[in-house]
BAGUSE-350729 format. One record per residue (C-alpha): x, y, z. Coordinates in steps of 0.1 Angstrom, whole numbers, padded with zeros to 4 digits, always signed. Layout:
<recs>
XYZ/...
</recs>
This chain:
<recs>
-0344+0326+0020/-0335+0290+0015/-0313+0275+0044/-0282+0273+0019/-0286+0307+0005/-0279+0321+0034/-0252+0340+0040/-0221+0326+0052/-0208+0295+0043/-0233+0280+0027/-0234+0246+0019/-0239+0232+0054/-0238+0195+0045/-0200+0203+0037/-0188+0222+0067/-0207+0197+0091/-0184+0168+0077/-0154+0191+0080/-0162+0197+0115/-0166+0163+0125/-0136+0155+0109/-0117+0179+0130/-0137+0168+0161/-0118+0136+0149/-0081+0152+0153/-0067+0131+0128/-0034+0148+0123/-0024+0134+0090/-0056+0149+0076/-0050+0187+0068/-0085+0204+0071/-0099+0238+0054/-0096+0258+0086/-0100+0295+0093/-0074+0305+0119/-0064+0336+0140/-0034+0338+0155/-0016+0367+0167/+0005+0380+0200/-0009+0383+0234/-0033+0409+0240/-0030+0418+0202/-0070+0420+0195/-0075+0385+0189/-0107+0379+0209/-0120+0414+0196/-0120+0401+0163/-0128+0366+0174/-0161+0384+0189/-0165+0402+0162/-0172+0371+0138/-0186+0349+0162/-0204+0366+0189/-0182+0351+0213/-0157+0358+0236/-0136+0344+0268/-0150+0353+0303/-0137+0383+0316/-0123+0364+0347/-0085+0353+0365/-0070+0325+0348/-0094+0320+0321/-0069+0335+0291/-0068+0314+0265/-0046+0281+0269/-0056+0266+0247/-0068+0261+0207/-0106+0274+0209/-0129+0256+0179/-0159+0280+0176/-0183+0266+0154/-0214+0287+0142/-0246+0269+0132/-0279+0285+0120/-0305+0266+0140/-0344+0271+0155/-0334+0276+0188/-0304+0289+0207/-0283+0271+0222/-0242+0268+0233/-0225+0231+0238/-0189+0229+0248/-0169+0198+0243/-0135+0189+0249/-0114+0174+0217/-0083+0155+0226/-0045+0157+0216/-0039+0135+0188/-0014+0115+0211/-0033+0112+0241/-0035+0077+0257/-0069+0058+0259/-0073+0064+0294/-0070+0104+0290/-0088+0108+0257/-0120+0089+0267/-0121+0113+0300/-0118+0143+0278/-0144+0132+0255/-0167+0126+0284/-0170+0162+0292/-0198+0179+0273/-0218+0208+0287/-0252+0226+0271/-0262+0262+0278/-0291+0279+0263/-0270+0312+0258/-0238+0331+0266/-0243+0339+0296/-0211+0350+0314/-0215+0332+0344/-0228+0298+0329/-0201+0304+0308/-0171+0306+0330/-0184+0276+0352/-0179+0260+0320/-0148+0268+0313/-0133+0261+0348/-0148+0230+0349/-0133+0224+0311/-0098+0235+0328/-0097+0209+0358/-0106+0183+0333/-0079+0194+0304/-0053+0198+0339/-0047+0238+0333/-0029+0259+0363/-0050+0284+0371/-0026+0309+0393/+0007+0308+0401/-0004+0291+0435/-0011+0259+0422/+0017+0234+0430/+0003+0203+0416/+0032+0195+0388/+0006+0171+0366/-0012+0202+0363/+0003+0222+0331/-0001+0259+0318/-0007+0258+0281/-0022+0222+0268/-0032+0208+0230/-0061+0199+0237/-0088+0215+0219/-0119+0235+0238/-0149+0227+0213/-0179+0254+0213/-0208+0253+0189/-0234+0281+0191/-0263+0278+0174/-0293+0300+0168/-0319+0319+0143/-0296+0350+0140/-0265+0327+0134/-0247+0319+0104/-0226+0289+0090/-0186+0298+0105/-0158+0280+0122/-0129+0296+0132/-0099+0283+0150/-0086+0302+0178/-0046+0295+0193/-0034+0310+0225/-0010+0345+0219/+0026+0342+0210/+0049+0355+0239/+0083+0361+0247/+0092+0365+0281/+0082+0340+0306/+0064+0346+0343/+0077+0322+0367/+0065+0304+0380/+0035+0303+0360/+0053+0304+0325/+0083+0289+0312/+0106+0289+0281/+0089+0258+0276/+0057+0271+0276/+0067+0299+0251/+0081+0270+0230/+0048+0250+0235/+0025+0279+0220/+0048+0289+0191/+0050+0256+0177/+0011+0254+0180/+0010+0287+0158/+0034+0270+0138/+0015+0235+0131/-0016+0250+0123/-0005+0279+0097/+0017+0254+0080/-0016+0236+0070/-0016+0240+0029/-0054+0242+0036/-0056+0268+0063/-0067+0305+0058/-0042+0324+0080/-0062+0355+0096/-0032+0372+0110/-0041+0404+0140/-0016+0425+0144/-0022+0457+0173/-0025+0493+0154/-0003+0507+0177/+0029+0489+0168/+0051+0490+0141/+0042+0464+0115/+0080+0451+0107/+0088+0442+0142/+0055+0413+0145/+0073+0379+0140/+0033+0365+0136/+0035+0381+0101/+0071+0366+0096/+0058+0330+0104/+0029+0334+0084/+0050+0342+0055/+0073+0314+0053/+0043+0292+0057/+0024+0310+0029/+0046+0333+0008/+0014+0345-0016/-0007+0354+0014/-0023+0389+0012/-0014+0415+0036/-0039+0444+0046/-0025+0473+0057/-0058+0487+0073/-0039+0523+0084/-0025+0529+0051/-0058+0519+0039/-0077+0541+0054/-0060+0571+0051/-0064+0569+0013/-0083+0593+0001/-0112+0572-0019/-0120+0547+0010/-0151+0559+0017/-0160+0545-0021/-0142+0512-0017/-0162+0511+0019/-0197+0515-0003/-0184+0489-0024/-0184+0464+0006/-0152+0454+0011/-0145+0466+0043/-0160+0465+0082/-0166+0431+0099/-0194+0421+0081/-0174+0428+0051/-0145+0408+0068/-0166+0375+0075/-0180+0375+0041/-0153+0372+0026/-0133+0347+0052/-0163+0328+0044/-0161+0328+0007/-0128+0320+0013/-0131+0292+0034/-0156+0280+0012/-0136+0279-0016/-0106+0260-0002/-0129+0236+0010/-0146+0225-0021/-0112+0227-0037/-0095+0199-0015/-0123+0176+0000/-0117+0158-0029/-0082+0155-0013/-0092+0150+0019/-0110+0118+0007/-0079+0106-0008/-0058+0114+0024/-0077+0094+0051/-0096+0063+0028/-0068+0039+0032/-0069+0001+0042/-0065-0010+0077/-0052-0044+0090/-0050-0054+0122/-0011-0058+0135/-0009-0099+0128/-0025-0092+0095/-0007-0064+0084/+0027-0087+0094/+0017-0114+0079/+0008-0094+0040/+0038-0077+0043/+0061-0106+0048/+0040-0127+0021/+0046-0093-0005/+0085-0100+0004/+0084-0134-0002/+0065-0129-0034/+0090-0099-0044/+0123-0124-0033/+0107-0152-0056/+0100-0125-0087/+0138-0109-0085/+0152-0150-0080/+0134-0159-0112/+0147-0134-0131/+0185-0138-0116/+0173-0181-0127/+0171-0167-0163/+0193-0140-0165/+0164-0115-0171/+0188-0087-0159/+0174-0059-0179/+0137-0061-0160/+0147-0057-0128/+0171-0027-0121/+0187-0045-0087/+0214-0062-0114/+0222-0027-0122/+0228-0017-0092/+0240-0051-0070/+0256-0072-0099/+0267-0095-0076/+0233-0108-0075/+0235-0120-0115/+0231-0155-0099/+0231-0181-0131/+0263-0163-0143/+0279-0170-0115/+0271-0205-0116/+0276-0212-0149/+0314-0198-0152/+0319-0223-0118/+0300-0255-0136/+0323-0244-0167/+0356-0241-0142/+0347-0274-0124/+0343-0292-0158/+0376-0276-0167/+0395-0294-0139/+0376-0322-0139/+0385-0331-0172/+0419-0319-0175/+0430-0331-0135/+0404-0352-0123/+0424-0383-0126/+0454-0397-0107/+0476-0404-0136/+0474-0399-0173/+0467-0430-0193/+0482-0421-0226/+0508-0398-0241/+0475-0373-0257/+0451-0381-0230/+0458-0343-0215/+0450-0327-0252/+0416-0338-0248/+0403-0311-0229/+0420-0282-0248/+0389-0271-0261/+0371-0265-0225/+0404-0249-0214/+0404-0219-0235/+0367-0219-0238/+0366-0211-0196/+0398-0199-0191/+0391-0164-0198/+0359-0163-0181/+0370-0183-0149/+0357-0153-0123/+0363-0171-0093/+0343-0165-0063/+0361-0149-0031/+0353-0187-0010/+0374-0181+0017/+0354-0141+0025/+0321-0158+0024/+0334-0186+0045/+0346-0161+0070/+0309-0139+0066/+0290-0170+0069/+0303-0194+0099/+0271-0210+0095/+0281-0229+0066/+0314-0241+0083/+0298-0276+0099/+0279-0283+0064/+0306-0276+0036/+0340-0285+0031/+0357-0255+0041/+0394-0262+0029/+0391-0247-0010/+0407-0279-0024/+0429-0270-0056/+0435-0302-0079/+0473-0298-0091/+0481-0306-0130/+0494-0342-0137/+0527-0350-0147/+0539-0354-0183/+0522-0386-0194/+0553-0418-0187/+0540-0453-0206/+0559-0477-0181/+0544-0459-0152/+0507-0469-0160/+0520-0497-0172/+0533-0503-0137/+0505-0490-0120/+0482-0517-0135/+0506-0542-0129/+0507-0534-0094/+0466-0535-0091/+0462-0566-0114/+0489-0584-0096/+0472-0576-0059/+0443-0587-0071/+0444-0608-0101/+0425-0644-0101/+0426-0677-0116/+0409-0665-0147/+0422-0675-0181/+0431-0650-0204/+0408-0625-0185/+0406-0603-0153/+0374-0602-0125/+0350-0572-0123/+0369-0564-0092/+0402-0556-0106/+0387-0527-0132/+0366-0513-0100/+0400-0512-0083/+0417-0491-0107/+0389-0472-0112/+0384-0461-0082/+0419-0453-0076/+0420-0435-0108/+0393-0416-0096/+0402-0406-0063/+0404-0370-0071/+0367-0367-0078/+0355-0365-0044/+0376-0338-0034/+0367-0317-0062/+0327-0327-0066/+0323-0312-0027/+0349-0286-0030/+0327-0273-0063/+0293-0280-0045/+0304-0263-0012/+0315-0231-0035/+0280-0233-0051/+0262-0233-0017/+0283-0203-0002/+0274-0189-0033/+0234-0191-0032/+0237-0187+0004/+0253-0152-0003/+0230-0144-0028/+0198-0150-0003/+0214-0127+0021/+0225-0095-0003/+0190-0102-0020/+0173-0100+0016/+0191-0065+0025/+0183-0052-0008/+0146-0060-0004/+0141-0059+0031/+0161-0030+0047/+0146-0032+0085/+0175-0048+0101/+0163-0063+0134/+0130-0080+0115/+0152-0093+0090/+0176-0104+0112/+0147-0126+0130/+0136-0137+0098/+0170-0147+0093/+0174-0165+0123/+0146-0178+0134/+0128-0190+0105/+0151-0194+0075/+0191-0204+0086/+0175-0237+0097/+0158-0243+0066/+0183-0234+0045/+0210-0253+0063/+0186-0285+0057/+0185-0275+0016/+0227-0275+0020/+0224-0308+0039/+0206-0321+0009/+0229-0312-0019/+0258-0318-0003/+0240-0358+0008/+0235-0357-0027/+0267-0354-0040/+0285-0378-0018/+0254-0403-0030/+0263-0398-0065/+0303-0404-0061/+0296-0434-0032/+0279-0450-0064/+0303-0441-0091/+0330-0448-0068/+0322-0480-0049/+0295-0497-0072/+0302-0524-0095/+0313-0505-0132/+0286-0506-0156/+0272-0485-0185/+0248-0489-0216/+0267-0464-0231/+0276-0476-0262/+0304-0450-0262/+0320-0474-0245/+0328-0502-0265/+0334-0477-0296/+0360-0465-0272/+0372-0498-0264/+0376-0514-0303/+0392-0479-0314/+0419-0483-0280/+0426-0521-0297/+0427-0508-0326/+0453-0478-0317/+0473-0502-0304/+0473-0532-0329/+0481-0503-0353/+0510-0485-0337/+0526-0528-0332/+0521-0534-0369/+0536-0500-0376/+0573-0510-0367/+0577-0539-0381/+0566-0525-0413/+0590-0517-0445/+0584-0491-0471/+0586-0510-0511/+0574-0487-0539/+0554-0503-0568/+0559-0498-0605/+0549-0467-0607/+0574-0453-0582/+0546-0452-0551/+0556-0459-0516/+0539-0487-0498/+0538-0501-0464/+0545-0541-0465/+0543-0562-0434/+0557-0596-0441/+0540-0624-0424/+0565-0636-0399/+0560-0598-0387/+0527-0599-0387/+0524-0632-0365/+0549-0622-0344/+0531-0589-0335/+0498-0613-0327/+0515-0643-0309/+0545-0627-0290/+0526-0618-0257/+0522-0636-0227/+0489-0638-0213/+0497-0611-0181/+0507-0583-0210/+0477-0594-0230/+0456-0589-0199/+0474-0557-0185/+0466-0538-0218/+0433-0551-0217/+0425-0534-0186/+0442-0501-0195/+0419-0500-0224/+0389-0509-0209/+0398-0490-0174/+0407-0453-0201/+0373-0461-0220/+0350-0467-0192/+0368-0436-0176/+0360-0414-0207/+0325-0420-0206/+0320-0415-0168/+0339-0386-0166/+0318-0368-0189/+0282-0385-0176/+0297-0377-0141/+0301-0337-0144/+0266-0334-0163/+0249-0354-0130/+0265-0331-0105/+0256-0299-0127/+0225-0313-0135/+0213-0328-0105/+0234-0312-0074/+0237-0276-0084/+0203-0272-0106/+0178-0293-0088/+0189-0295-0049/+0204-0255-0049/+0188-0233-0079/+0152-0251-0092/+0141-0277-0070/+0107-0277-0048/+0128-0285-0016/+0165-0253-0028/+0171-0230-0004/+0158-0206-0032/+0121-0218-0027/+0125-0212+0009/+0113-0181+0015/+0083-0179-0004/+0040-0164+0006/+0032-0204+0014/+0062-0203+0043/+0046-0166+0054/+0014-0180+0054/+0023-0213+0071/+0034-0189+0101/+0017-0194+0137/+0005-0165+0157/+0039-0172+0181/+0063-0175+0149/+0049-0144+0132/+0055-0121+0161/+0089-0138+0170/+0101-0127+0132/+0082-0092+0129/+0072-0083+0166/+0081-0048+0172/+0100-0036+0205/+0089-0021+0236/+0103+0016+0220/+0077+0010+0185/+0051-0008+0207/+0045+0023+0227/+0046+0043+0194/+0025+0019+0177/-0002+0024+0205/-0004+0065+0202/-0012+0062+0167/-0040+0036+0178/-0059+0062+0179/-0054+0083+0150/-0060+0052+0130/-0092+0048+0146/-0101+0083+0139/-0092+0076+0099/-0113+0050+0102/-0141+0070+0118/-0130+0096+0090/-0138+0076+0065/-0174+0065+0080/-0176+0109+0078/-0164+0108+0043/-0187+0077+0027/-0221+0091+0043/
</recs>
């Protein structure tokens, strides 16, 4: 008979992986397992003997404590090695002295055999009697006693033996702990989805009062239950005995085909449970922080370009809908700036100009809640102006007033020019004109950064719930950086108005002097205008007629201070005109899309894989070290993930 057609389980190459895998104790790896389990003194090792050929030494204080691996391997020549498996959360220094003990005998002989044992006892720490007073010693442990027998006459089998379920303790030997300890060992290995459960119950009990069968049903609800008394009494067992289907041998056979069949069912899925990457703790830090990043940059881009539909965070944080946000405050600030930006209107229609802005932004004008993100963020409070300037609306448009007002400003600084005025008198009034812009430029930037700055944070706890490492990423890497991106814009901005503001007036715009000829013209205009009469012609039309005295008197009547005055108000509203509008597209353009949303060097590109991957040893700990309370966890699982990787050595060969 070939070596795999034997009966049994038969396809050793299999089961020997299996059993190294549990030899492993990997946890997280459910195994094909046979498993008895049953009360105290229920026929447990009877059975156990029956399919193995072993049982425990009849001797004091050798009942089983333990979970007892009995591993059956056809082989030339006898022989019995015992081995001690660790508890899957045993420290390094306990699990190497466990592994250290391995004993061979040629045979079961009983008193090799319980030498064994004891000395398996002392190393696991078992209490032997009630006399021993040594509390690290302990009464039940989850370690795992390992025995492999091997011989001609034996045939591939592993089964899984736990210590009885009891209920009532013995002080001071057994405790309430203790029974707690052994019924959650029952519990962990029957709610394996791979195990066979091989349930023994006593003959001379009745069946409905053994809470083994209880637990074994709500950990398999389509397990099959043999009723061997009823069984037996039937009147054709003798023909379903013939048939081979009952008796221990009868019993193994078919525990083995069993067990067999589960196995090649799920090592597939026992492949797919313990092949998994490993990292070492630096490494693993550092890829998960760079996937972050990568994911923060992704959902960003899409908030840039108001891809809301492809990522399902707008649906369910719409405050993060950044570029809408920003774009109903560019279209507010524009608002104001054109309607209010100026210290005084300069003619009767100048406010009508921005009607069309007004209502285009007036029903969208969502303002942001400035002053709750001013109190949530007090970092902000040294870099932004914090006082939510509000530019009032100008009075009704009066002609002598600006009249006035450029008197006033021509007259302080007016020089001996003929006819004319210096550079200096229009960058006066301009800059007094404009005196409002400053307020509102950082008002709208500051608004802007509270804004982004909010938007880093919510998008931060969306992606990245772990409080305390995002909290150090927070502080320790990225409130610095990001306060230097605010820095920037807000440098920016007063670098833009410091030029507009205090720099000679100048533009290439020829805008301008359009502006300029149709002011003149406007004006020359409205002059003629009254001293106009109305004469109708021969055919009863109405004409304008100007006579010539009129006319001369409209063009030579004007001293050369009234000539100049309105000179400057035209030039000074012109040049205004065109800055104003070339001044809200730079700060837009410039402040709010380059130095906050798009640039290299916006707090948006801060937290990107190339800062992750910049990260020192030092920095990367600082941000994603773990505390003393998941250090300690980290370092029981040490182990298990070296098992899974020893697993999956098991699993490749």
């Amino acid at each position: 008979m070939a070596e795999n057609d034997r009966p049994g389980l038969a396809n050793q190459a299999l089961l020997n992986k299996i059993d190294k895998l549990r030899e492993l104790n990997v946890k997280s790896i459910e195994l094909p397992q046979l498993v008895i389990v049953g009360d105290q003194s229920s026929g447990k090792s009877s059975v156990l003997k029956s399919l193995t050929g072993f049982s425990f030494p009849q001797a004091p204080g050798l009942c089983t404590r333990y979970v007892t691996l009995i591993s059956c391997r056809h082989a030339p020549e006898k022989h019995v090695v015992v081995s001690i498996i660790p508890r899957s959360d045993a420290d390094k220094a306990v699990e190497g002295r466990l592994r250290a003990f391995k004993r061979s005998i040629s045979n079961l002989m009983n008193k090799a055999l319980v030498r064994i044992i004891e000395e398996a006892n002392k190393v696991i720490g078992i209490r032997m009697t009630a006399d021993d007073t040594d509390s690290s010693l302990q009464t039940f442990s989850e370690d795992i006693l390992n025995i492999e027998i091997s011989g001609p006459e034996q045939e591939y089998f592993t089964v899984i033996n736990i210590p009885g379920i009891f209920r009532v303790p013995s002080p001071p030997l057994t405790t309430d702990s203790d029974i707690a300890l052994v019924r959650n060992m029952v519990q962990s290995y029957i709610e394996n989805s791979r195990t066979i459960i091989l349930a023994v119950l006593p003959s001379n009990v009745d069946i409905s009062t053994q809470e083994i069968l209880k637990m074994a049903e709500n950990a398999d609800p389509e397990g099959i239950l043999a009723q061997e008394k009823t069984f037996f009494n039937g009147s054709t067992w003798r023909q379903v005995a013939a048939s081979r289907r009952c008796g221990i041998r009868s019993l193994k056979n078919r525990l083995s085909d069993l067990l067999m069949n589960i196995s090649k069912k799920e090592f597939p899925h026992i492949k797919a449970d313990s092949i998994r990457p490993s990292h070492t703790e630096q490494t693993s830090q550092r890829i998960f922080l760079r996937k972050m990043g990568s994911k923060f940059q992704a959902i960003t881009q899409c908030a840039l370009n108001r891809y809301y539909d492809s990522k399902i965070i707008f649906t369910e944080v719409p405050s993060l809908k950044l570029i809408t946000k920003i774009t109903k405050m560019n279209e507010k600030f524009a608002n104001d700036f054109w309607k209010k930006g100026h210290k005084q209107h300069f003619s009767a229609n100048w406010d009508d100009e921005g009607e069309k802005i007004y209502k285009l932004t007036e029903n969208n004008n969502n303002s942001t809640p400035f002053e709750d993100l001013l109190q949530n963020y007090p970092e902000l409070h040294d870099i932004i102006n914090t006082d939510n300037y509000q530019c009032l609306k100008l009075k009704a448009f009066n002609d002598d007033s600006i009249m006035d007002y450029i008197e006033r400003v021509y007259q302080s600084n007016r020089g001996p020019e003929l006819g004319t005025f210096s550079g200096s008198i229009l960058a006066a009034t301009f800059r007094e004109q404009s005196e409002k812009w400053e307020p509102l430029v950082l008002t709208h930037v500051s608004k802007s950064i509270a804004l982004v700055h909010d938007y880093i944070f919510k998008l931060l706890v969306y992606i990245y719930p772990d409080k305390q490492v995002r909290d150090q990423l927070w502080e320790t890497l990225l409130i610095n950086e990001l306060r230097k991106a605010y820095v920037r814009a807000m440098e920016q901005a007063r670098f833009l108005l410091r030029i507009k503001q205090e720099g000679r007036p100048s533009t290439y715009n020829h805008y301008f002097s359009s502006e300029v000829q149709k002011k003149r013209q406007d004006r020359m205009t409205a002059a003629i205008a009254d001293k106009s009469d109305t004469h109708y012609t021969h055919d009863n039309k109405p004409i304008d007629v100007i006579p010539v005295t009129g006319l001369r008197t409209v063009v030579v009547n004007k001293d050369n201070a009234q000539q100049v005055r309105e000179d400057i108000l035209d030039i000074l509203a012109s040049y205004y005109r065109v800055s104003r509008k070339c001044f809200v597209d730079v700060i837009c353009k410039q402040v709010i899309s380059h130095f906050l949303l798009e640039g290299d060097e916006s707090p948006l590109k801060i937290f990107r894989p190339e800062l992750v991957m910049g990260l020192d040893d030092e920095q990367l700990e600082t941000i994603a070290g773990e505390d003393e309370e998941t250090k300690r966890q980290r370092s029981m699982l040490e182990s298990e993930i070296k098992n899974l990787e020893a697993a999956t050595k098991v699993l490749r060969g």
